[in-house]
C-alpha positions as CSV (number, residue, x, y, z in Angstrom):
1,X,51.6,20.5,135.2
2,X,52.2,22.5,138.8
3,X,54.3,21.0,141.2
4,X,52.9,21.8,144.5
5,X,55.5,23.5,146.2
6,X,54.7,22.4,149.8
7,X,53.5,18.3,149.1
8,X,55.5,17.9,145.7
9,X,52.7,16.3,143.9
10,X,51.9,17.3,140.6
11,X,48.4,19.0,139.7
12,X,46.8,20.0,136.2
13,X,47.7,23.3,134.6
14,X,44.0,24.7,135.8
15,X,44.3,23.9,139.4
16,X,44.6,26.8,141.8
17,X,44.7,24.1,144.7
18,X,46.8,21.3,145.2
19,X,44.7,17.7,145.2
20,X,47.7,16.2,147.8
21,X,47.4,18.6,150.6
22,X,45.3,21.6,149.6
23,X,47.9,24.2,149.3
24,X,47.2,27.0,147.3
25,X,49.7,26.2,144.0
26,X,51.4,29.1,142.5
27,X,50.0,31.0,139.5
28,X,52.8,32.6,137.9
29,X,53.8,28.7,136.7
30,X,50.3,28.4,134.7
31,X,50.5,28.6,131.5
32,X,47.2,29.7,130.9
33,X,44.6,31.6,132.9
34,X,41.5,29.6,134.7
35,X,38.1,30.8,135.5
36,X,35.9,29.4,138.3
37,X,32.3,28.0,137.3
38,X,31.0,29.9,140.4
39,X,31.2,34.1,140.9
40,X,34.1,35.1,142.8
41,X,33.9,35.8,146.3
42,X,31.9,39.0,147.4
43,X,29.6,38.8,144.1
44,X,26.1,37.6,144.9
45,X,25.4,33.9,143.2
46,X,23.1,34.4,140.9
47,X,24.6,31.7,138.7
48,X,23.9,28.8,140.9
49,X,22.3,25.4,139.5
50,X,19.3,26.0,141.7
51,X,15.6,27.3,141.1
52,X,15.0,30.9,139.9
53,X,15.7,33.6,142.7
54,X,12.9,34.2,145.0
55,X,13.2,37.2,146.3
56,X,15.4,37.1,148.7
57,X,13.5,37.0,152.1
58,X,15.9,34.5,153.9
59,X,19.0,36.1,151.5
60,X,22.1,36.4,152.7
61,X,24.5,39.0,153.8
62,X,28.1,38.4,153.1
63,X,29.7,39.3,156.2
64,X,33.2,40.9,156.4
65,X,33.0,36.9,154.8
66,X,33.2,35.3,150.9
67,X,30.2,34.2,149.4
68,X,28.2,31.9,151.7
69,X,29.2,28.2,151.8
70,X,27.9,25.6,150.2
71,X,26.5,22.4,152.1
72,X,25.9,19.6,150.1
73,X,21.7,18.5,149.0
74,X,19.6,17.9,151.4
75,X,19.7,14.6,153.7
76,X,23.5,14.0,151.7
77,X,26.0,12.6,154.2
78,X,28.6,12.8,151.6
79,X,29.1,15.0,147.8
80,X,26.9,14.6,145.5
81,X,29.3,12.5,142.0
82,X,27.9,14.0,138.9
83,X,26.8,12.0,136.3
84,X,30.4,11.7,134.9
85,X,31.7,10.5,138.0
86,X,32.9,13.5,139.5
87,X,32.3,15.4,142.6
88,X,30.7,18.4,142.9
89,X,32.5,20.7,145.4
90,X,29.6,22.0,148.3
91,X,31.4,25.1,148.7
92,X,31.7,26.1,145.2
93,X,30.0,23.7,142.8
94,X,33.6,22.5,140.6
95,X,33.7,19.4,139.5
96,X,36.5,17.2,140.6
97,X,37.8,13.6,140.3
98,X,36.3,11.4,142.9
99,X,39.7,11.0,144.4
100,X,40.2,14.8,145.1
101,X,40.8,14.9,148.8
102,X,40.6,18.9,148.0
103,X,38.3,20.5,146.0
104,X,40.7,22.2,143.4
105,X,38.9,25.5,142.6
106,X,38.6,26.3,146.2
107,X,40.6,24.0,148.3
108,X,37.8,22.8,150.2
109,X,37.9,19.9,152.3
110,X,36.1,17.5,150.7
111,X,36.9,14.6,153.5
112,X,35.1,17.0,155.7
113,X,31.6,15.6,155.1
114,X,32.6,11.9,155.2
115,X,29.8,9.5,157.1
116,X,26.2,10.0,158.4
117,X,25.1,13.6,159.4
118,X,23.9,11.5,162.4
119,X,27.6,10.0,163.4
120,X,28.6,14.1,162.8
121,X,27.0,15.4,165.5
122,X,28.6,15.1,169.0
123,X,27.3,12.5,171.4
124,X,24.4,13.4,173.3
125,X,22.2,11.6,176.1
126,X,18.8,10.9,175.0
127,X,15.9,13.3,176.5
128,X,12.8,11.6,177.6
129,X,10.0,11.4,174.7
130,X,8.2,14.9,174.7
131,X,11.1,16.4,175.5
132,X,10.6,19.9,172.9
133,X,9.9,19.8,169.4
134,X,11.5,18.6,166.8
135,X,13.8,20.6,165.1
136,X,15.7,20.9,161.8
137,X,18.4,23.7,160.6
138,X,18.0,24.0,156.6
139,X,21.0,25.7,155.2
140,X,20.1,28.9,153.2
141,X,22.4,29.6,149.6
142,X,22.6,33.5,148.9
143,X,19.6,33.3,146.3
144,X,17.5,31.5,149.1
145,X,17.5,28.1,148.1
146,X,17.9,25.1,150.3
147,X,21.3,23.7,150.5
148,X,21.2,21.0,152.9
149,X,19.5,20.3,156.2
150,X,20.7,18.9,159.6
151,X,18.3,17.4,162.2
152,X,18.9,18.2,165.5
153,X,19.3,15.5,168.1
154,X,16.5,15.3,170.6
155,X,18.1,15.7,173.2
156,X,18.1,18.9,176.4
157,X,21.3,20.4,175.0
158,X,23.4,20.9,171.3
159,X,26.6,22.4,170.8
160,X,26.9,23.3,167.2
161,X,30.3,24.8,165.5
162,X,32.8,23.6,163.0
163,X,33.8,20.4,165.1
164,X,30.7,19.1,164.6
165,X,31.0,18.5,161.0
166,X,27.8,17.7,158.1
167,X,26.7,21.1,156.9
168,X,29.2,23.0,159.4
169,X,32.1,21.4,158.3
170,X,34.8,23.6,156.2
171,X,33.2,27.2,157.2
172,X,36.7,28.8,158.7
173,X,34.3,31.7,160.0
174,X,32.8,29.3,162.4
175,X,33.9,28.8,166.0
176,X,34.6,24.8,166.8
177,X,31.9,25.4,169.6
178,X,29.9,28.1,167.9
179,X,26.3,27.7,169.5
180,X,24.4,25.5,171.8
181,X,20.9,24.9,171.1
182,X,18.5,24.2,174.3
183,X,15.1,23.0,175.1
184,X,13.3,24.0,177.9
185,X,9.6,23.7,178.5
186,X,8.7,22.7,174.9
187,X,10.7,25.6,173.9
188,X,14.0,26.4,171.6
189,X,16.1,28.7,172.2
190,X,20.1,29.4,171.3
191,X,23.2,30.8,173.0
192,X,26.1,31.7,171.6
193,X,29.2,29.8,173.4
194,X,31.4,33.4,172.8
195,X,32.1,32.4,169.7
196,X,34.1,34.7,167.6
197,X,32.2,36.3,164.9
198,X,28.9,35.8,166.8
199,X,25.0,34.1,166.2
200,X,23.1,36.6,164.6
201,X,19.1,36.5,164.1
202,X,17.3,37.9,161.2
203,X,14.7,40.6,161.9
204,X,11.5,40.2,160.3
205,X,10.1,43.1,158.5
206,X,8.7,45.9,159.5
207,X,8.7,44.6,163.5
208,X,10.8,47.0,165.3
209,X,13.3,45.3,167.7
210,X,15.0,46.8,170.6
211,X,18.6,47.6,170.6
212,X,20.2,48.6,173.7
213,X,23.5,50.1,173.5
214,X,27.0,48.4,172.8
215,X,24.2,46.1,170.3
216,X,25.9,44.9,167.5
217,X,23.7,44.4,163.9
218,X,24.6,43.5,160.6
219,X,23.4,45.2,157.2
220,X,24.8,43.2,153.8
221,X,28.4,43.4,154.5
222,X,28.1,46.2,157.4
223,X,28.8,45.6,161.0
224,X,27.5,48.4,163.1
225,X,27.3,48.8,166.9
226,X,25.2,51.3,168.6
227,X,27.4,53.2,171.1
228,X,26.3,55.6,173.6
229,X,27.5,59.3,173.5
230,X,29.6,60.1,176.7
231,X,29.8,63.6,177.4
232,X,33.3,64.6,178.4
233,X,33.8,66.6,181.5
234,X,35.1,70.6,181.4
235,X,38.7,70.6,182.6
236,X,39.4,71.7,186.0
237,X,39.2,75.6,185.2
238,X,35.4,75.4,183.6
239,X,36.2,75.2,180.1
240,X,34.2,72.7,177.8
241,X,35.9,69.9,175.6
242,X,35.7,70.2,171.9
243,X,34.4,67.2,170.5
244,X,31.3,66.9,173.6
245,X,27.9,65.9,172.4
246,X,25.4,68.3,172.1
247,X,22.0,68.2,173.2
248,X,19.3,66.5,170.7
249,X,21.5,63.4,170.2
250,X,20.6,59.9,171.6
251,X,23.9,57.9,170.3
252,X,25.7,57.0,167.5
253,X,26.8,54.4,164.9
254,X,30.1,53.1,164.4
255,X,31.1,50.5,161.7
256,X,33.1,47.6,163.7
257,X,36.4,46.7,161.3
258,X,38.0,44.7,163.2
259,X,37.3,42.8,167.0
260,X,37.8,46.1,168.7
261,X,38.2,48.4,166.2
262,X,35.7,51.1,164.8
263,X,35.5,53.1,161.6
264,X,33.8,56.0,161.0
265,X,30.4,56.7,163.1
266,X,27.4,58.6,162.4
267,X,25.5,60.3,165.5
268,X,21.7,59.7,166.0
269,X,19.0,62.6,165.9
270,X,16.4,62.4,168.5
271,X,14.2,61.5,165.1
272,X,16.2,58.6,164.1
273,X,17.3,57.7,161.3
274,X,17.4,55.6,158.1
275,X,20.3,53.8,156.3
276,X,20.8,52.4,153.0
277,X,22.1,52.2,150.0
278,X,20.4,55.2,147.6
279,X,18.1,56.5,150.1
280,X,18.7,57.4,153.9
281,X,20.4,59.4,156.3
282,X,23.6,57.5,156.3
283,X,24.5,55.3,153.4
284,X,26.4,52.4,152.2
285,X,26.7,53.3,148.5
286,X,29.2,50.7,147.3
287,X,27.6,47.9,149.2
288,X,25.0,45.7,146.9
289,X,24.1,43.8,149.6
290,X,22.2,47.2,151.2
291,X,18.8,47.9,149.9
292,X,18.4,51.1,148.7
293,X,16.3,51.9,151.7
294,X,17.7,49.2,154.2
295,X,16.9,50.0,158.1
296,X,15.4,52.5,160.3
297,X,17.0,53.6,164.2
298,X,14.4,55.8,166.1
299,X,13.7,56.1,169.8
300,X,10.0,55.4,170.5
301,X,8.2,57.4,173.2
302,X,8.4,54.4,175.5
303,X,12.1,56.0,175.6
304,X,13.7,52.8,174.0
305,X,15.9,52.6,170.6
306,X,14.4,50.4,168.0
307,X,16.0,49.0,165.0
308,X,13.2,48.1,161.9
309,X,14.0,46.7,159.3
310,X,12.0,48.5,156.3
311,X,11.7,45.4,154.0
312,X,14.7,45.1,152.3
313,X,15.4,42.3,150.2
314,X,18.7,40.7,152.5
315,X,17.6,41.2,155.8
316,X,18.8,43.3,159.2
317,X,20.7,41.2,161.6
318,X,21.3,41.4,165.0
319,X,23.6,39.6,167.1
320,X,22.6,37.9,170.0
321,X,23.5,38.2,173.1
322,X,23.1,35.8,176.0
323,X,19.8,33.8,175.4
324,X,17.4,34.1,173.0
325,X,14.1,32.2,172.3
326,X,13.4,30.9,168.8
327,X,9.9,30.3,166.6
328,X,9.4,28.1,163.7
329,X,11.0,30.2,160.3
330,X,13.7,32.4,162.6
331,X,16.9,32.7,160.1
332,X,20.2,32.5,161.7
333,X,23.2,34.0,160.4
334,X,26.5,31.7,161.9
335,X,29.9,32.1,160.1
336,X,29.5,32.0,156.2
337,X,25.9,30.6,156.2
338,X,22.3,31.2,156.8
339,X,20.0,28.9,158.7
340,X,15.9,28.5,159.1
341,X,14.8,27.1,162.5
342,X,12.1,24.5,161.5
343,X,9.9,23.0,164.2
């Protein structure tokens, strides 16, 4: 047995989390070594008890994130008990005692998903009948399976984040006011509430979307902003600055590592360019998430940058900013997980 060092309460040998308050319990105390039923974070799920992998045209990036989360089967307020009795964990399918307040694989809170998906979502004032169409977010696993699904209240206005519980509940990469969906005019569209790591939108292939400068998109684990390049001026006796931009470039891309840091950056030919894993101008070679040809950045001769995506198989994302409309099939990318907008 292992004591759980911060509750006291006493937890199987093959328990990496405690069942009493969710600690994580200490390893060098087990006596022998356990292995997770799931792939371990950053490794794509292939092993998942759902249907064969399409491919993967709603798939998942991983963000500077774990393996997506879990939500529980579709139209489940509550775990899904196995036939033995047990529960199976949303996040990351273990199998645990029906008394487990935490799931003990990944310490998941599986309290979090108590009562109706309904009573989850925050009170909201009835809109008049006709009021816009109706609406329901399906969760997306990595292989592009449905993991659960969350009606949206008819209503003018929604506020989605971690507060709100059902299928948002127990994603740590979600703001507690993440999103607010509105309907205006028969239409949907979504803002993001300055949530920290952003609503992203999934680009549909081939369709070149414009990306003004400071935009921020997201390639399999990549975060890359589009920055413009500022010449800098020639010091006071005329001579030029090392480092200045030279003609023939129309910006550059820099990998975001942290909320304002950036790593290394690639400038922009006037032709554009392409980025992926094997093939490209600039690629991401240790990143399995990248296709090996992943996106194009050109400027068009309207004089505006587009970003394409050139069909790969886990999508280009872009983050939103301010407004932004949605159409029946649009794939959002908030936190850990992946939803389709169905009207």
């Amino acid at each position: 047995m292992i004591t759980c060092p911060k509750c006291s309460k006493e937890n199987q040998d093959h328990y990496k989390y405690c069942l009493g308050c969710g600690a994580e319990l200490p390893r060098e105390n087990a006596p022998k070594p356990f292995s997770p039923q799931t792939p371990p974070h950053g490794v794509p799920a292939q092993a998942a008890p759902a249907p064969a992998p399409a491919p993967v045209a709603s798939g998942a990036p991983p963000a500077a994130a774990p393996t997506p989360y879990r939500a529980p089967a579709p139209e489940a307020a509550e775990p899904a008990p196995a036939a033995s009795g047990q529960v199976d964990c949303p996040q990351c399918g273990h199998k645990n005692p029906p008394n487990n307040r935490f799931c003990a694989s990944c310490g998941y809170n599986l309290g979090a998903l108590s009562g109706s998906v309904a009573a989850a979502a925050p009170a909201a004032a009835p809109a008049a009948a006709g009021s816009g169409p109706s609406v329901v977010l399906t969760a997306l696993r990595s292989d592009g399976s449905e993991a659960g699904s969350y009606p949206l209240p008819d209503a003018p206005t929604l506020t989605v984040g971690r507060d709100t519980g059902a299928i948002f509940a127990g994603d740590s990469y979600l703001s507690p006011r993440h999103a607010t969906f509105l309907r205006k005019a028969g239409q949907l569209s979504i803002k993001d509430e300055s949530s920290l790591n952003g609503v992203y939108i999934k680009l549909r292939p081939n369709e070149p979307e414009v990306l003004e400068y400071e935009n921020v998109f997201r390639i399999g684990q990549e975060i890359i902003r589009l920055e413009p390049l500022k010449p800098q001026p020639a010091s006071p006796d005329g001579v030029q600055r090392f480092g200045s931009p030279a003609k023939g470039y129309i910006g550059r891309l820099a990998l975001v590592i942290g909320r304002d840091t950036t790593g290394n950056a690639f400038p922009i030919p006037e032709r554009g360019v392409h980025c992926g894993r094997e093939r490209g101008d600039i690629l991401f070679s240790e990143d399995g998430y990248v296709s090996g040809l992943h996106c194009r950045i050109h400027r068009a001769e309207d004089g505006k940058i587009y970003l394409t995506d050139v069909g790969s198989s886990n999508g280009t994302f872009i983050r939103i900013s301010g407004e932004r409309s949605l159409t029946n099939g649009d794939i959002l990318l908030m936190g850990q997980q992946l939803f389709r907008v169905d009207l």
